[in-house]
C-alpha positions in Angstrom: -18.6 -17.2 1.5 -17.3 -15.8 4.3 -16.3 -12.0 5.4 -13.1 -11.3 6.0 -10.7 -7.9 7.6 -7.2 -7.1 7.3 -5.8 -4.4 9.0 -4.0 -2.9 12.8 -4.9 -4.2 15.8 -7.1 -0.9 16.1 -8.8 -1.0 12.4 -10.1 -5.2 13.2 -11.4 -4.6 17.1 -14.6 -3.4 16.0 -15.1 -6.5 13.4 -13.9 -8.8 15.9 -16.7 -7.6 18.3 -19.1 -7.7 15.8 -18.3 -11.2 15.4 -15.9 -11.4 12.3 -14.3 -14.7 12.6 -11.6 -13.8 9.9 -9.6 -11.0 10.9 -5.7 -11.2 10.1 -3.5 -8.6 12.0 -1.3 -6.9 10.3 0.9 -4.0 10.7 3.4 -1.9 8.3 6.2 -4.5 8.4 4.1 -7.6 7.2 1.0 -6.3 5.7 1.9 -7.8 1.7 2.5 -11.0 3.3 -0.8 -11.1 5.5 -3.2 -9.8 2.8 -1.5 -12.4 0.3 -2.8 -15.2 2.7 -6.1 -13.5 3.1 -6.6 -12.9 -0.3 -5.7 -16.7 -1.0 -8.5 -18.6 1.4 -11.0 -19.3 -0.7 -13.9 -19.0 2.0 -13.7 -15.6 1.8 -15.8 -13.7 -0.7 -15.5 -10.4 0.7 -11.9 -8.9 2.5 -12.4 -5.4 3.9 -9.2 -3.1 4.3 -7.9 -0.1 5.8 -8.2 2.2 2.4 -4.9 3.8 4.5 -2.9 0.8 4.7 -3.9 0.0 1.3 -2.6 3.1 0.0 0.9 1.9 1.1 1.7 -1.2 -1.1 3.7 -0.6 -4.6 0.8 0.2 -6.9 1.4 -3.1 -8.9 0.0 -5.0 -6.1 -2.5 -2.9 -5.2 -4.0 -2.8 -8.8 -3.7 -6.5 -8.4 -5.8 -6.5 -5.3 -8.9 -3.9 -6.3 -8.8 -6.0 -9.7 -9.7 -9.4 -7.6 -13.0 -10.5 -8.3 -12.7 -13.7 -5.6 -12.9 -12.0 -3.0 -13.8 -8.7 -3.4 -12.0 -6.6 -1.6 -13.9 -3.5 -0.1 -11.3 -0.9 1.4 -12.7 1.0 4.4 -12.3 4.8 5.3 -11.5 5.7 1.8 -13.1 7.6 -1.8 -17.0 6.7 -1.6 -16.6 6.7 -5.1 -14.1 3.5 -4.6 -17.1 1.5 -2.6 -19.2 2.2 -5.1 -17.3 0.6 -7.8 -16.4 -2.0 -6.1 -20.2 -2.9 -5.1 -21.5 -2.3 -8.7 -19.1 -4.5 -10.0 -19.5 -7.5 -7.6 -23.3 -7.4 -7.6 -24.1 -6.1 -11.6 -25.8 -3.0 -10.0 -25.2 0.3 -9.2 -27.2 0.4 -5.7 -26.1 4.3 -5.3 -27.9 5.0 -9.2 -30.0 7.9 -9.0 -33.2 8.9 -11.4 -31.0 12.0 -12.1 -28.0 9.4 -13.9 
């Protein structure tokens, strides 16, 4: 499984230079469209997102894409509490569990 970005020109720089070899550039206009065809290659396990641009899409689709299971799809910059659901629930474990919970 492979690791995957979607985002701005701006948001995917620093995963391209960190060696990301699936980042798909997308901007206001055509962002649906691009994250549709990430979301749809089946190497990838694991699509990270702007949590901004994310915020943007009609909430049916973007229930539809935090539901997804293959790939997981982590949004970036956003709620901690998000990243932590999303981890727990594609590993089984709550890695941010406390003795105190």
């Amino acid at each position: 499984m492979e690791i995957a970005v979607v985002g701005n020109e701006e948001f995917v720089l620093g995963f391209r230079l960190a060696g990301l070899k699936h980042v798909f550039v997308a901007d206001g206009s055509n962002y649906q469209s691009v994250i549709g065809e990430a979301m749809s290659d089946t190497n990838i396990g694991i699509l990270a997102v702007d949590a901004e641009d994310l915020s943007g899409l009609p909430y049916n689709v973007r229930a539809k894409i935090m539901d997804s299971i293959q790939p997981v799809v982590v949004p970036v910059g956003g709620d901690e509490s998000d990243l932590r659901e999303k981890v727990k629930r594609a590993i089984g474990v709550d890695l941010y569990k406390t003795e105190d919970e």
